[in-house]
N, C-alpha and C positions, 0 to 999 in steps of 0.2 A: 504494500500500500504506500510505502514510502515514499518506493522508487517513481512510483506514478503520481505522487504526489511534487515531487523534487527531482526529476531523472537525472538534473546536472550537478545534483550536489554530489562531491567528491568522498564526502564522508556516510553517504548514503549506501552509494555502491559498494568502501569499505566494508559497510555492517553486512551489507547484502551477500557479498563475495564470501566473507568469514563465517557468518551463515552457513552458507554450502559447503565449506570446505568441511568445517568442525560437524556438519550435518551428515557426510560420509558423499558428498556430489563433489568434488572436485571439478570436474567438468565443466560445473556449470559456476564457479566461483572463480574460473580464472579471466574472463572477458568482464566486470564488475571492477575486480581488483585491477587488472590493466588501464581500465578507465581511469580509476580511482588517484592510482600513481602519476601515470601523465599529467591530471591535473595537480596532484599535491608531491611532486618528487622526493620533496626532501623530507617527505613525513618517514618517518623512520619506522614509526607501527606497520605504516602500511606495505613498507617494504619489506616489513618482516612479512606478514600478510601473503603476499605475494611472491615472496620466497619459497615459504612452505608450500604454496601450493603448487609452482612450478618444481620443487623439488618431489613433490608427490607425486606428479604427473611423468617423471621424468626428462625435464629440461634442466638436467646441470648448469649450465652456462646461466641461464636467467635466473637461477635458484641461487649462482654463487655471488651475483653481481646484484641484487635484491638486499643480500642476505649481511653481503658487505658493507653496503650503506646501512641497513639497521645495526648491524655488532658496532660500528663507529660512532652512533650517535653517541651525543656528548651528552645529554639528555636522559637521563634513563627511563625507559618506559617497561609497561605489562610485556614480558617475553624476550626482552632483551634476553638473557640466557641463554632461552630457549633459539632463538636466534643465532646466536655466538655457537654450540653445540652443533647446529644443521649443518652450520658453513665449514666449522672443522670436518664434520663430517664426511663434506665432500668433496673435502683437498684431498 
């Protein structure tokens, strides 16, 4: 209902994308969270976000360069950790 309320809000798609993922769809969490990043790059959540689920989906490359920028922020946020663990993960 959000989404259709707000389709361009970046924090929207966020919720909606992590939703799915943590919902067991990844599939359908990763076009949401892409959105989501584009417009808010340097948000760190989201690129953790979007990490994970490229990581789940099997795209290395977009899961290490996601995952990077969230273990970096200076900021600490929910899953920073858990972010920092994925990325070693898949050095």
């Amino acid at each position: 209902t959000a989404k259709e309320l707000v389709p361009e809000d970046p924090q929207v798609s966020d919720t909606l994308g992590w939703k799915f993922y943590r919902g067991g769809v990844p599939q359908r969490a990763l076009a949401p969270l892409k959105d989501s990043a584009a417009k808010l790059p340097g948000n760190p959540q989201i690129q953790y976000h979007l990490g994970m689920v490229s990581a789940q989906l099997g795209d290395k490359d977009a899961a290490r360069q996601a995952l990077a920028i969230a273990a970096a922020a200076t900021t600490p946020f929910p899953g920073q950790d858990e972010a920092r663990k994925a990325l070693a993960a898949l050095k």
